[in-house]
N, C-alpha and C positions, 0 to 999 in steps of 0.2 A: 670645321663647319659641319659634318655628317654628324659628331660627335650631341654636337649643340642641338641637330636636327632632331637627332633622335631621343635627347635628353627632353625636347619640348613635345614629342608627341606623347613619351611616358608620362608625361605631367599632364598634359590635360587630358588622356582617359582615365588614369587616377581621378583627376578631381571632377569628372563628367560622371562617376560612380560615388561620388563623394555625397551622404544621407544629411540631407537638408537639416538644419540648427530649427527645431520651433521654438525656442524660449523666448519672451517676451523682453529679455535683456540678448544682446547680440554687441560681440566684438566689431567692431569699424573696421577693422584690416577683414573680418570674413566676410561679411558685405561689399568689400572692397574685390576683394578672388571671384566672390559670385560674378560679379557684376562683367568683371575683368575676362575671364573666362565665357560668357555666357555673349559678351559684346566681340569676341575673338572667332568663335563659331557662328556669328551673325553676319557682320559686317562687312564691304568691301574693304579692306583695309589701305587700298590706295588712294581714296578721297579721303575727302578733309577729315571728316569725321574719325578715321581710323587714325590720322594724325593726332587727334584729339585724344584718343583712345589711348595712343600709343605715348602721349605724354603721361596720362597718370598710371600707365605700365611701370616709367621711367619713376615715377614720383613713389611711387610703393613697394619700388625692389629697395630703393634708398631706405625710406623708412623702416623697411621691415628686415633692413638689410641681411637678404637670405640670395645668398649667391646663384640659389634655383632660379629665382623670379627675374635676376638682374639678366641672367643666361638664356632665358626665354627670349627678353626684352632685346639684346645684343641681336641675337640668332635672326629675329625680326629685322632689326636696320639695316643688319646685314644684306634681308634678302631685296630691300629698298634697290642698294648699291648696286648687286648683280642684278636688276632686272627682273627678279622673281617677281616680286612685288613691282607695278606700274604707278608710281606718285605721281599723280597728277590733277591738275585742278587751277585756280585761278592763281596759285602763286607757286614762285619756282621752289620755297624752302619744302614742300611739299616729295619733291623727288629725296629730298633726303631723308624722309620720313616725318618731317616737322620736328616741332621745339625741343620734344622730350631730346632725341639725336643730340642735341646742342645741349641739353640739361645734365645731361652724362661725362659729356665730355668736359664741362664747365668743370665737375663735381672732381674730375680724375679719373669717373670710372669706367668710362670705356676709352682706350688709345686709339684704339683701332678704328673708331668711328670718326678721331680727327681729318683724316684725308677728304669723308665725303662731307661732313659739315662744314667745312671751308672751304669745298668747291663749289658747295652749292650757296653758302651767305657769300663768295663772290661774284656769281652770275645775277643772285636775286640782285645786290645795293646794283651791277652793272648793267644790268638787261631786267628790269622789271619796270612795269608802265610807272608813269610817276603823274599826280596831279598836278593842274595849277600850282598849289600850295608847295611842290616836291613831295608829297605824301606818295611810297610806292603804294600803288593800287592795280585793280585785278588787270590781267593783258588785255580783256577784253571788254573793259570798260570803254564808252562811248567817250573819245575826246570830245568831241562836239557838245555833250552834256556834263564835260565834268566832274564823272562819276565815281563815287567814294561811298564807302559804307563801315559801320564799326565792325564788323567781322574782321577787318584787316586785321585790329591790336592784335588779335589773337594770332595770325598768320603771319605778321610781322615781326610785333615788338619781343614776345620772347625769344625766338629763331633769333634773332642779330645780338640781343641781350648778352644770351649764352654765349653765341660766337664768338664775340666781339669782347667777352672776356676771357674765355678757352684760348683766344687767340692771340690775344693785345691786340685789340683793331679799337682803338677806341672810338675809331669812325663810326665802327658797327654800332658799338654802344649810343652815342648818341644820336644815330638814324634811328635807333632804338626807343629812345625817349620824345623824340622830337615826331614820331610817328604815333602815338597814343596820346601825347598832348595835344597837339594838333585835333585829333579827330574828337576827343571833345568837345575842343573849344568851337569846331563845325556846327557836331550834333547835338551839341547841349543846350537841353531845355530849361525852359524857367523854374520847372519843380526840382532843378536838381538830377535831373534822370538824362538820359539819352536817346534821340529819337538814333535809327536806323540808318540812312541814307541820302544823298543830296544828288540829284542828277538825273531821277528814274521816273519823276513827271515833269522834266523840263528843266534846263538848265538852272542850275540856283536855288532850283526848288528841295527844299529840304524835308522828307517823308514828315507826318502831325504824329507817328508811333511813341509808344511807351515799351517793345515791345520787350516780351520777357528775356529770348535768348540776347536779342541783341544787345540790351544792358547787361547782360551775362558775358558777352564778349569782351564787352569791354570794363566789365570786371574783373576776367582775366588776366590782360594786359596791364592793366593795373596795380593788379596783384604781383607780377612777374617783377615789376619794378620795387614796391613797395619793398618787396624781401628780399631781391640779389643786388639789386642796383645798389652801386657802391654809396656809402655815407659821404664820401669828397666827392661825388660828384656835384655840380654847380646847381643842377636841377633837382637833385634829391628832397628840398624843404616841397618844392615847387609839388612833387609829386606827392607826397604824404600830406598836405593839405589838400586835395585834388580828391585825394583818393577818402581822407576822413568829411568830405563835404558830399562825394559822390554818394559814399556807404551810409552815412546817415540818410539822404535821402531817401536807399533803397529799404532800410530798415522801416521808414516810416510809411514803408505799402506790405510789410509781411505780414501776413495774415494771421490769423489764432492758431493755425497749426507751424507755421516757423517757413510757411513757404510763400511765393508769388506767385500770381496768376500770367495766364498770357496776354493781356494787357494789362500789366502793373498797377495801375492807376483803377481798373476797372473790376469789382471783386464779383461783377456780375458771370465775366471769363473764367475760362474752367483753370482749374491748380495746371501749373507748364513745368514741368519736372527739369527742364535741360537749363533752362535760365535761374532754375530755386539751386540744380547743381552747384553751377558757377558760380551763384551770388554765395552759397553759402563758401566755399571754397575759398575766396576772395578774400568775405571777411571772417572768417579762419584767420587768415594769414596777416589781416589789418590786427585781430587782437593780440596772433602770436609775437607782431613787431610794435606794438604799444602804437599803432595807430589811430584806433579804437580802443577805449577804457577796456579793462574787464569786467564792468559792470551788464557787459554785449551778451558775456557767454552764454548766459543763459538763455536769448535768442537764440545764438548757432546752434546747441544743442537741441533745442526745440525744433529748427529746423530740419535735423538730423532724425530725430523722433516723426514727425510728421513727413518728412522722406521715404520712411519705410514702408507708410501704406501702400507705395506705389514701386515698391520694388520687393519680386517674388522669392521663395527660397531658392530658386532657379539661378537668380538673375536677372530676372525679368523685369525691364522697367517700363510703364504704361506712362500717360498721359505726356505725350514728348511731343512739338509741333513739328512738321515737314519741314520742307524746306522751302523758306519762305523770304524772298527778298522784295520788299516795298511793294508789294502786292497790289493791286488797284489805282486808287487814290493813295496809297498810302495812310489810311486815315486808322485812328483807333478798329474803328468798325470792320475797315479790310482784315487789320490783323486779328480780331476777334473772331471773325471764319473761317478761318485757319484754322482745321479742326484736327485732334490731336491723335497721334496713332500710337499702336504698342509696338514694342522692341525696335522701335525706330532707330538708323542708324546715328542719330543724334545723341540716343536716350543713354549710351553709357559712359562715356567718357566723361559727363560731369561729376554723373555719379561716384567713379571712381577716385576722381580728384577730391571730391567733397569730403569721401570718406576715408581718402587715404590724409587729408588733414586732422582731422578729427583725431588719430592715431598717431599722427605726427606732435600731436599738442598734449597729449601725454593722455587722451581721453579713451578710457579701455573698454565701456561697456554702452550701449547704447538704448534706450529707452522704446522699444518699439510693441505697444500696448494691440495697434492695430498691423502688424507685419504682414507687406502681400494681401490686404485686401480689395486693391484697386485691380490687382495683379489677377487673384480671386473670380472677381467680377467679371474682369473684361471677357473670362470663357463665352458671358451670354452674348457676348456681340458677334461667336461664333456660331450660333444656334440661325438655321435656317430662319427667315425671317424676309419680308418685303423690302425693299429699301428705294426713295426715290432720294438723289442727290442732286442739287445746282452746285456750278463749280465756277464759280467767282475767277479764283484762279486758274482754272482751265478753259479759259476763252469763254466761259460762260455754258457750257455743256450740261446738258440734266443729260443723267444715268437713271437707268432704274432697274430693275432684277429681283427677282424669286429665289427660288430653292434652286429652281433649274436653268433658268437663263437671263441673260444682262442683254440689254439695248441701253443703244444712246444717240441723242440731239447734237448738234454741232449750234454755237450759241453767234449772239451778234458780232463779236469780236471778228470772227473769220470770214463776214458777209465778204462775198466776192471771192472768196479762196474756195469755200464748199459751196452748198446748198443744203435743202431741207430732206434729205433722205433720211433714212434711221439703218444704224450701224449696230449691230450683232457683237457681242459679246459672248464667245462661247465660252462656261467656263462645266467643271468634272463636279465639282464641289458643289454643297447644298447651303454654304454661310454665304453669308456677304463679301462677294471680293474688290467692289468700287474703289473705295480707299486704298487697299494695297495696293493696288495696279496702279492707281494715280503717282502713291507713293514710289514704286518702281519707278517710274518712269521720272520723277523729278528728283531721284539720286542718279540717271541716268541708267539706269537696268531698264530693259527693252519690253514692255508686257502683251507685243508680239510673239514671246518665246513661251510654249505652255511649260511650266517650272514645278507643273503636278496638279496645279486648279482650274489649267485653260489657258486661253489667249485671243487676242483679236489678232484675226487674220482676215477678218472679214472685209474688203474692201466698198468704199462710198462715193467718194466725191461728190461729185457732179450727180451723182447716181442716185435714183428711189431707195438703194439699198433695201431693205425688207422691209417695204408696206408704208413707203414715203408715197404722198400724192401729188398731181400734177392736172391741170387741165387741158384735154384735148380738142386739139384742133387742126383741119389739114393735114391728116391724118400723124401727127409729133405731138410728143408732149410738151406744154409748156410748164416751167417750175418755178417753186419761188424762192425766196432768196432761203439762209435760217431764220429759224424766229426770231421776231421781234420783241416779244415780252411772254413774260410767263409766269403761273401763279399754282403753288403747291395746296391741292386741295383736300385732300389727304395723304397722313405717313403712319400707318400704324404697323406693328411685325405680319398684320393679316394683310393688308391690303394697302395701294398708295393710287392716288389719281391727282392729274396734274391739269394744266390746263395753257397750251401754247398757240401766239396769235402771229400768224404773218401777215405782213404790211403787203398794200397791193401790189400785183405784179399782172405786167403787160403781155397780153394774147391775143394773136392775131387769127381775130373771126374770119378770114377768107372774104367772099363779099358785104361781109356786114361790115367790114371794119373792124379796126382791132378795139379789144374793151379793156379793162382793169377789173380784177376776181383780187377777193381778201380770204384768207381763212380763219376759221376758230375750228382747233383740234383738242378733244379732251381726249386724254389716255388713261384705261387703268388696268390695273391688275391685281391679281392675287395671288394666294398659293399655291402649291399643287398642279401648278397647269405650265404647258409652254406657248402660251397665247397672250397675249391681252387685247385690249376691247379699244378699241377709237370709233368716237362717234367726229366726226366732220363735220360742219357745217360752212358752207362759202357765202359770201355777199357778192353781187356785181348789179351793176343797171344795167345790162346787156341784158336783153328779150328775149332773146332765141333760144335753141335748145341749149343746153350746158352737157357736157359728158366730162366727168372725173375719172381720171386713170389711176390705178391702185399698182404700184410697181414695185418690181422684185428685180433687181442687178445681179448680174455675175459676174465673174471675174475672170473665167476659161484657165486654166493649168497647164503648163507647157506637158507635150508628149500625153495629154490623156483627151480624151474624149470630149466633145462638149456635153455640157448639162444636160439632163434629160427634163425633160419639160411635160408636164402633169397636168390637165386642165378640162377641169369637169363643170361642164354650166349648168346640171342640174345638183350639184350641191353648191354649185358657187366658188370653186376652190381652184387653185393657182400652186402647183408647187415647183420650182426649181430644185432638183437635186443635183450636187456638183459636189464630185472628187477633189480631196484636196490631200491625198495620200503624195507619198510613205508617214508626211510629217504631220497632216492635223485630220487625218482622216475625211469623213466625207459629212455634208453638210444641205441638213435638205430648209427652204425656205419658204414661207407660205402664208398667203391670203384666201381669206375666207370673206367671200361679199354675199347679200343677199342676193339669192338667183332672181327673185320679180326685177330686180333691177338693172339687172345685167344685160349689156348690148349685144357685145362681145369682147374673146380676149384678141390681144394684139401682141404684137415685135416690136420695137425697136433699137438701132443698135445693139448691144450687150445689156438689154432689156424687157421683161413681159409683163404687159398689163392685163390687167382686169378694167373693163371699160364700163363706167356705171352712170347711170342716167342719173342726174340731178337737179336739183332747182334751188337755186337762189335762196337762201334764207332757211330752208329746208334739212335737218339732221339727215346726213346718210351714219349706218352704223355697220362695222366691219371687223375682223379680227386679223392679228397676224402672227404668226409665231416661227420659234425655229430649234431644229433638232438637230443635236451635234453626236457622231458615231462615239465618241469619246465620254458619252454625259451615260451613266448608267440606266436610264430613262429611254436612250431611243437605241443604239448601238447598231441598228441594222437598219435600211431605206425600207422592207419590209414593215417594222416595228413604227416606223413614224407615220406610213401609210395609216397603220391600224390604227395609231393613237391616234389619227385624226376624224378618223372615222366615228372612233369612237364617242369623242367629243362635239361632235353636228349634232345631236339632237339637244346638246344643252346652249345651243348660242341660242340666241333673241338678236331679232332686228327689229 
């Protein structure tokens, strides 16, 4: 093992020094290493995805049959077995590292991995959830909705495949088969394609998707049968007609570049790189087994050619969708927003199978006129720039952020779990980091951990968090729920403003009686600065006076001090500063209201207002921003004092 250990770490600083190919023709097996190597130094390799990865590891030491590449691959599964590596995820073949583990052993080429892939395809067919149907599905799919999705073929049908003939199980094998048929015959649509999922808006209900991975999944699964599943098996006509009915369909949504978009059907959706991997891969393997004419090839290779744009001489592969299961409604449109990221822990594993096919088929040189342009491009998405985001999938949340700091809304989804405060994003960096931290966060990496760009530590709840509003009354605030509806009124890299409305909320006026208050908040911002602007405006039929409270939450820090508290009526200003050392430093937060309007400030619980005179119907307008010791901009509580100073004479009220 040490031996192995130390053979793999010579290999890839070797080929991490290794001078990028620019020729416009490119070998498939080097495409294949880039990709291979570049998704090995990215990815967690314990989720699915590294499984995935770790199959066309398996699939390109064979091909390229170089003892280096199969000893890397070994040294990997290995470290599955002992625990180095954590497999884990919705299916048990996962501890053993997935398909590829079974694809080796199938082949003869590793023995030594017989013990863990037949410990673990016998706990999977014993101990894995099983549908209505007997289709195993994930452990923690919802009995009560019956819940099944095409991602399984992939997590299933190859794993017992392999097994089950490594092994003589021929049980395995036809849990094997009878697991990918099945789930077409579920999600299969009238065009021939595959929708995603049945069970995730209600019993029975089956997702309206086209979407690209998931017909990719289940390309995969497909594919595993189409080429190893033996010719005497009973179901083998079954599957090659399935599969030449399936692929035709998909062929008849590629595009002029040789790839799919991420809704299939919709070429309005942006190119989806992980589902054009798999599909091309698939039908690879439909033409290498006479599935498919050869009159196809010239498709796959096209698709191989317009692959390249999006994958770097690095490695680097863009335009790949998160992680996305039946998302909303499920509807075409849910998955259309599903918006696409780079070096997603998705994006290489198809790749590498696609193009470890391609080499497989005796094809040596590959056609890439545009190599790495998408790859190219995506730099500018790192370029400082404005950014607002709605997140459909994220409970409905808008983000928004500068060069120098992110805030964020909590959306209707979580009415009743939060409220309408506004949560802090601190990040070090001057790009955009909304998407990546979302993306953390739905491969389960924590984006409370700053990892060198920042992190939210900032806590909300229930809370104003920094420069959320409240109506005062009897001397409490009252709050209202998240918003209700919201509308993006500008997005440019200068500047973004949005415009968010809460539904009434009840306040209790003391002798008048309690009344109902609505708001309209418009937010904006620009570059350069760590402020932005909210203009307020309330509605109520209540007569009396009105007072809005403008609030800043803390959080207190075990063993340190409480916050210091900053509050000047005659510039209008509100700051909370609050330690939050050794680990995120310290953290100062701030409202700026017009001083004519100011009552006074106030306490409450682990919170300080700004107490501002209003009226019904009437704009009030205020700023709020926030300076993290860690953001090269403010680094000291002195420093954020001055910057705010400096910046009063250019507000407007």
């Amino acid at each position: 093992m040490k031996r192995r250990l130390s053979i793999l770490f010579v290999m890839v600083s070797a080929l991490a020094v290794a001078q990028p190919v620019s020729s416009k023709r490119v070998s498939p097996v080097v495409v294949a290493e880039r990709v291979l190597n570049k998704g090995l130094a990215t990815i967690d390799m314990g989720l699915y995805p590294g499984s995935l990865l770790m199959h066309g590891m398996a699939e390109l030491s064979v091909v390229k049959k170089d003892p280096q590449t199969l000893n890397r691959a070994l040294d990997l599964f290995a470290r599955f077995n002992s625990g180095n590596i954590d497999g884990r995820g919705s299916f048990i073949s996962y501890k053993a590292g997935g398909s590829g583990a079974a694809y080796l052993t199938y082949l003869k080429k590793a023995p030594e991995l017989t013990p863990q892939v037949a410990d673990y395809a016998r706990k999977m067919v014993r101990d894995q959830k099983r549908s209505s149907e007997e289709i195993l599905t994930a452990n923690w799919a919802k009995d009560s909705l019956d819940q099944v999705f095409i991602d399984m073929a992939f997590a299933v049908t190859p794993y017992l495949l392999y097994s089950g003939l490594a092994l003589n199980e021929p049980g395995y094998v036809d849990k094997a088969v009878f697991e990918t048929l099945e789930l077409f015959r579920i999600l299969h649509d009238t065009n021939g394609l595959l929708h995603q999922g049945r069970g995730f808006q209600g019993k029975g209900v089956i997702s309206q998707d086209n979407w690209s991975r998931g017909n990719g999944w289940g390309a995969f699964g497909l594919a595993a049968l189409v080429r190893d599943l033996p010719d005497s098996h009973p179901q083998k006509t079954t599957v090659n007609a399935l599969a030449k009915s399936f692929f035709m369909a998909a062929l008849s949504h590629q595009n002029k570049n040789g790839l799919w978009h991420q809704e299939l059907t919709d070429t309005s959706s942006y190119v989806e790189t992980s589902g054009s991997g798999l599909m091309l891969y698939a039908i690879g393997i439909a033409i290498e087994k006479g599935v498919l004419d050869k009159s196809y090839l010239p498709a796959f290779k096209k698709g191989l050619s317009g692959y390249m744009a999006y994958i770097g001489d690095d490695g680097s592969v863009s335009h790949t969708c998160g992680s996305c299961l039946c998302p909303g409604k499920g509807t075409k449109a849910d998955y259309k927003k599903q918006g696409w990221k780079f070096n997603d822990q998705h994006a290489f594993g198809p790749a590498v199978l696609a193009f470890t096919q391609a080499a497989n088929m005796g094809i040596t040189a590959i056609e890439a006129p545009s190599a790495g342009y998408f790859v190219k491009n995506e730099a500018s998405l790192r370029k400082p720039q404005t950014y607002v985001r709605y997140m459909p999938e994220a409970n409905g949340n808008i983000l928004w952020e500068n060069d120098r700091v992110a805030f964020r809304v909590y959306g209707p989804p979580v009415k009743d779990r939060v409220s309408s405060g506004i949560d802090v994003w601190t990040k070090s960096v001057d790009y955009p980091i909304t998407d990546k931290w979302y993306s953390l966060n739905a491969e389960g990496l924590e984006y409370h951990i700053d990892r060198g760009e920042g992190c939210d530590f900032f806590h909300v709840g229930f809370g104003r968090g920094n420069g959320g509003t409240a109506i005062w009354s009897n001397d409490k605030p009252y709050i209202s729920q998240p918003y209700e509806s919201h509308k993006i009124l500008k997005s440019t890299p200068d500047e973004i403003a949005f415009e968010l409305r809460f539904a009434p909320w009840k306040v209790d006026g003391g002798p008048a009686g309690p009344f109902m208050v609505s708001e309209r908040k418009v937010i904006s911002m620009t570059m350069g600065t760590n402020l932005f602007k909210v203009v307020s405006t309330f509605e109520t039929d209540y007569k009396g006076p009105l007072t809005a409270a403008i609030g800043i939450s803390f959080a207190g820090m075990p063993d340190h001090d409480k916050p210091e508290i900053l509050a000047d009526p005659k510039t209008g200003t509100l700051t909370v500063w609050e330690s939050y050392l050794p680990t995120n430093g310290e953290l100062g937060t701030t409202v700026i209201a017009n001083p004519a309007l100011i009552r006074r400030f106030a306490a409450h619980n682990n919170e300080q207002f700004v107490l501002v005179n209003a009226k019904a119907g009437q704009p009030i307008t205020y700023y709020v921003g926030a300076g993290w010791t860690k953001n090269p901009h403010v680094k000291t509580k002195q420093n954020w004092l001055t910057y705010l100073n400096s910046e009063l004479p250019k507000l407007t009220f």
